[in-house]
C-alpha positions as CSV (number, residue, x, y, z in Angstrom):
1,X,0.0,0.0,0.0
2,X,0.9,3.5,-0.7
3,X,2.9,5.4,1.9
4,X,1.3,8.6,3.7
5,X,4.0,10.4,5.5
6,X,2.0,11.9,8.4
7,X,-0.5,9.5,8.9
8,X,-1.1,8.1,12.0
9,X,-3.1,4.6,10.1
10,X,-1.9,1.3,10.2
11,X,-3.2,-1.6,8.2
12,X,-2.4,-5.1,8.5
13,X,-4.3,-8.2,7.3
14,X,-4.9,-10.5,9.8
15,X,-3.2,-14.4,9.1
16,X,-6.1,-16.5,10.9
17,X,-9.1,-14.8,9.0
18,X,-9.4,-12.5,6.0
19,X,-10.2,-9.3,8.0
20,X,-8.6,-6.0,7.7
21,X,-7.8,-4.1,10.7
22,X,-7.0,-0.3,10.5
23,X,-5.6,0.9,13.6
24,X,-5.3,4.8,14.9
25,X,-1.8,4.6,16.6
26,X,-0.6,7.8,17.9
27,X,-1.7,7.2,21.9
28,X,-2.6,8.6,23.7
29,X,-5.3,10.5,22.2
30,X,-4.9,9.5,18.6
31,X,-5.2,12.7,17.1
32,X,-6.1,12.3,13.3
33,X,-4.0,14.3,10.7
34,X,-4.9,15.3,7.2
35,X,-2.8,12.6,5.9
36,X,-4.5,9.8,7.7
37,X,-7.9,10.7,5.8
38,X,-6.4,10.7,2.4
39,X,-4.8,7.0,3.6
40,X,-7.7,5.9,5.3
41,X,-9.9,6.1,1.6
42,X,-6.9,4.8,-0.2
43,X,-7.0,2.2,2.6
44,X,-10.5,1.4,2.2
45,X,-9.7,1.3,-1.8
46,X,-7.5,-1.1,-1.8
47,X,-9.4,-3.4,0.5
48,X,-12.3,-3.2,-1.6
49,X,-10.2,-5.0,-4.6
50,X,-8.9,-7.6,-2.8
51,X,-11.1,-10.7,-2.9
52,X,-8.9,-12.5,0.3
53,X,-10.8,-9.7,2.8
54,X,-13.9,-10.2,3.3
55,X,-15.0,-7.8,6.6
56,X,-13.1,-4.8,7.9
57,X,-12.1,-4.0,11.8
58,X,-11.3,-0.2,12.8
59,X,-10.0,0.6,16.0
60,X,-7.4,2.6,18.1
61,X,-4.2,2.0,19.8
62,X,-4.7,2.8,23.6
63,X,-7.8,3.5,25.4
64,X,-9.3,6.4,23.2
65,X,-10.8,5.8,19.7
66,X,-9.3,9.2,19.0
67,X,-9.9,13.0,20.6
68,X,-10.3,14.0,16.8
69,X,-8.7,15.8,13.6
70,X,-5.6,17.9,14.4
71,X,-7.1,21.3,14.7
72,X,-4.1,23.3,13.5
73,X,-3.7,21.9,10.2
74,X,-7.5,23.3,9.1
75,X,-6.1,26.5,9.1
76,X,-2.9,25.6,6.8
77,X,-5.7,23.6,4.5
78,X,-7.6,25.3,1.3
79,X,-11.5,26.0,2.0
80,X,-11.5,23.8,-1.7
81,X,-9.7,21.3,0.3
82,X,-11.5,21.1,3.6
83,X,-15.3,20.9,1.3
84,X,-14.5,17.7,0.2
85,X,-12.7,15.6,4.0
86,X,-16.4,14.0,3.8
87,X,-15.2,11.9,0.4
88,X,-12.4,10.1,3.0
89,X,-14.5,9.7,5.9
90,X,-17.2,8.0,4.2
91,X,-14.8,5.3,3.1
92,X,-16.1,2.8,5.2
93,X,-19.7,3.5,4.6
94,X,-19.0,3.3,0.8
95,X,-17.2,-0.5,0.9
96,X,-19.0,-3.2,0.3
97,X,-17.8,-5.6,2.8
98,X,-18.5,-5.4,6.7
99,X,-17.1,-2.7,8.4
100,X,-16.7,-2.7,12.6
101,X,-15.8,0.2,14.6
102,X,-14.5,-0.9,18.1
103,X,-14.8,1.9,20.1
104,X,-13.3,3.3,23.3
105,X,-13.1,6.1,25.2
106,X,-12.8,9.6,23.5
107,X,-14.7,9.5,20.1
108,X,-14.6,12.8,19.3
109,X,-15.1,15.0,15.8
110,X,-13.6,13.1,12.8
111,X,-13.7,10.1,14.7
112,X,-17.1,10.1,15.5
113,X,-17.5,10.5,11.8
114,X,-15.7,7.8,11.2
115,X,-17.5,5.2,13.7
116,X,-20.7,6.7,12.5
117,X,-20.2,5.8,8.6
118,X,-19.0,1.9,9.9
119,X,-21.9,-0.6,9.4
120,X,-21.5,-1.5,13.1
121,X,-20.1,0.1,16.4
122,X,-19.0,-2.2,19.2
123,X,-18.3,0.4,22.0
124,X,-17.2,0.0,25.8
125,X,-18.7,2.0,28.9
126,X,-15.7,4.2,28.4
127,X,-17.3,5.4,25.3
128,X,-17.9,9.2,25.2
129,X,-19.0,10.8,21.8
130,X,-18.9,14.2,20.5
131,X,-19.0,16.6,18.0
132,X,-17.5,19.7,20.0
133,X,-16.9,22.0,16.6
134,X,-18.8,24.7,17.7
135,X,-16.6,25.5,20.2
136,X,-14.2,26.3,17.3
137,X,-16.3,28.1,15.7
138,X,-16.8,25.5,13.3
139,X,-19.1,22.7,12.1
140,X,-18.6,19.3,12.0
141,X,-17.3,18.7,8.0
142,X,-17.1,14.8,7.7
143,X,-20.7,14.0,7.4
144,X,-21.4,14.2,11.2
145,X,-24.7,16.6,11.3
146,X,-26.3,14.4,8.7
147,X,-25.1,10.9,10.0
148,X,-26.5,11.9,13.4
149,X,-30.1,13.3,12.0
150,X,-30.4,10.3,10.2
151,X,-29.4,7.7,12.8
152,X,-30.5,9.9,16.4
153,X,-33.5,11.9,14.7
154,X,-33.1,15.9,14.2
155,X,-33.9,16.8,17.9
156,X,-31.4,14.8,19.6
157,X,-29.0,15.5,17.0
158,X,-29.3,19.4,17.6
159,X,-29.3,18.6,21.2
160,X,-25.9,16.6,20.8
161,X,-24.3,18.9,18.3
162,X,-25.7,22.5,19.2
163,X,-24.6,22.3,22.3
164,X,-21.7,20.8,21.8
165,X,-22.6,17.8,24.1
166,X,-20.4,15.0,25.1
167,X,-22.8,11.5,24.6
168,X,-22.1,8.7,27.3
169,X,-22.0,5.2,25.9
170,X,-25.7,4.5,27.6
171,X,-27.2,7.5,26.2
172,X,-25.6,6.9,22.8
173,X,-26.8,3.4,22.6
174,X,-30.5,4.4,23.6
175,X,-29.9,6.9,20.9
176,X,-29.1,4.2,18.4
177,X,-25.6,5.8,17.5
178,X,-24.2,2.5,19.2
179,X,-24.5,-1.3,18.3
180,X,-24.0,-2.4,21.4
181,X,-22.4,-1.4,24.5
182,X,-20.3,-4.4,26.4
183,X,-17.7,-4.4,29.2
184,X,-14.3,-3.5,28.5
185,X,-12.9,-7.2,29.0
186,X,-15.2,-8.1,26.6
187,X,-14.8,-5.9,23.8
188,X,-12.5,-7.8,21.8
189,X,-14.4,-11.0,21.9
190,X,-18.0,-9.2,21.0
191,X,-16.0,-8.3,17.9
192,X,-14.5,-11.4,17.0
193,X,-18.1,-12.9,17.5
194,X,-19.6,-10.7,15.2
195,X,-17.0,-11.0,12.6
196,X,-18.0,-14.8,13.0
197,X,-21.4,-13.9,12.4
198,X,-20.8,-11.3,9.2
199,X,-18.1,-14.2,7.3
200,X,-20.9,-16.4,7.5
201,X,-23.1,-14.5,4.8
202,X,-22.4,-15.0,1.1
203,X,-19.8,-11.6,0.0
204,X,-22.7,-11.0,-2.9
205,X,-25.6,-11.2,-0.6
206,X,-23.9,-8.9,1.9
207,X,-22.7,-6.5,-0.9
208,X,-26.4,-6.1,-2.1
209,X,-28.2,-6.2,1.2
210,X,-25.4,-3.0,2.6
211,X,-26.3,-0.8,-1.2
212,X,-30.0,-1.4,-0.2
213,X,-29.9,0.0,3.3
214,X,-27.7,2.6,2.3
215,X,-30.1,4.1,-0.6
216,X,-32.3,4.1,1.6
217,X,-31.3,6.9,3.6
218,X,-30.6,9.0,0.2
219,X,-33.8,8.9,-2.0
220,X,-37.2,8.7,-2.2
221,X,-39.2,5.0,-1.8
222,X,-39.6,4.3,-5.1
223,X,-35.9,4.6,-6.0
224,X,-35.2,2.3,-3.2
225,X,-37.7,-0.4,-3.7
226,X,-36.5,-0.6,-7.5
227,X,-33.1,-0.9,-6.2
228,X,-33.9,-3.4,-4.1
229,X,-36.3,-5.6,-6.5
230,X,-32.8,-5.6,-8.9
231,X,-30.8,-6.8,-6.4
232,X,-33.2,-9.4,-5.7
233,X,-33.2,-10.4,-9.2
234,X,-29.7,-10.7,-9.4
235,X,-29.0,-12.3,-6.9
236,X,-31.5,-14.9,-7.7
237,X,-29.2,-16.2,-10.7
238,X,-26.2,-16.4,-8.1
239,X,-24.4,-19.5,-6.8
240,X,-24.4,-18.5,-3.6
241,X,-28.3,-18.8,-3.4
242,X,-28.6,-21.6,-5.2
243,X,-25.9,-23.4,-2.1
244,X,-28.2,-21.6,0.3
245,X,-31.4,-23.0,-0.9
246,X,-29.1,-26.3,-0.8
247,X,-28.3,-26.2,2.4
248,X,-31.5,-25.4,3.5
249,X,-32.8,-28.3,2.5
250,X,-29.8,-30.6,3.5
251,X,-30.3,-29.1,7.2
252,X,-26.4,-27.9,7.3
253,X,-24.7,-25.0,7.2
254,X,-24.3,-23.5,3.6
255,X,-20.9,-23.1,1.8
256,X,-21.0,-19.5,0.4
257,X,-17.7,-18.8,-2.4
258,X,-19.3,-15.3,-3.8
259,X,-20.4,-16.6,-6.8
């Protein structure tokens, strides 16, 4: 993979399963530089092309996710530049495999953003989120008002993000903004467990069943149940379904190659 001088990502490619884990690691608090977005969508690009990963693990080195973007760098960046940080961030959200945020501690501005545009977030009590921009005099920029509204609903997410309001990992989860909330001993194993669950799925099934969910969040009914009828179709002509019917009858576990 390309180098990104700067960045604070690591990505490695686990031996025992074909999972990708990207790791903040700049403890303690993680602090996310310009040049780790730019990695983390070239990251996410080059994951998306290899057929030997199959579900994607973000997390942090230390016990905060991250305590957000470095703040000084915004004012050495372009306007141009800082319109379009949303593109990087919603890397995750635009893959087609599995994507797992494990989440402690501070998860604050871009990481948040982050988290939020993961398929799943597997937090510990420790949790604390937040979108503290204002108190810059700023906005969140990364997708974080609309990921919020869409996930939390428009008054909790003005509540959250007008007031610049650090979220508990209780309140979060009530809020649907977390998956699930497990002790800190047991965070590790709650993903590894649902990375068991997510490898079980046929690759095309998942693909199609992620596209569907996510369109519809960004157009009207119609558009979305057309998408979804399509998908149906095609997967209907795929050898994954046919081994799933299979296996349905045979009373066994099916054998899915993402065909």
């Amino acid at each position: 993979m390309q180098s990104y001088p700067g960045s604070i990502l690591e990505v490695t490619v686990r031996e025992d399963r074909p999972v990708a884990v990207l790791t903040l690691n700049a403890p303690p608090l993680n602090i996310v530089t310009m040049a780790t977005r730019h990695h983390l969508r070239a990251a996410f690009e080059e994951i998306e092309a290899r057929e030997d990963i199959r579900a994607v693990v973000i997390r942090s080195q230390g016990e905060h996710f991250t305590s957000g973007g470095d703040i000084t760098a915004f004012l050495e960046a372009s306007p141009e530049e800082l319109s379009h940080l949303a593109e990087a961030v919603a890397a995750p959200e635009r893959c087609s495999k599995p994507v797992i945020a494990r989440l402690t501690g501070y998860t604050f501005g871009v990481g948040l953003e982050i988290a939020l545009a993961c398929d799943f977030r597997i937090a510990s009590p420790t949790t604390v989120l937040a979108l503290p921009e204002l108190r810059l005099g700023m906005i969140p920029g990364s997708g974080g008002t609309q990921r919020v509204a869409r996930l939390a609903g428009l008054g909790r997410a003005k509540d959250m993000i007008l007031r610049a309001r650090r979220i508990g990992a209780e309140e979060a989860y009530q809020w649907g903004l977390l998956t699930e909330v497990v002790p800190a001993e047991s965070l590790d194993q709650r993903v590894e467990e649902l990375l068991d669950e997510l490898l079980a799925f046929s690759p095309l099934a998942f693909k199609a069943c992620k596209e569907a969910l996510n369109e519809s969040q960004e157009g009207p009914l119609q558009q979305g149940l057309k998408l979804e009828g399509r998908l149906y179709g095609f997967l209907r002509t795929s050898e994954d379904f046919a081994e799933g019917v299979r296996a349905f009858k045979e009373k066994r576990k099916p054998r899915f190659q993402g065909k």
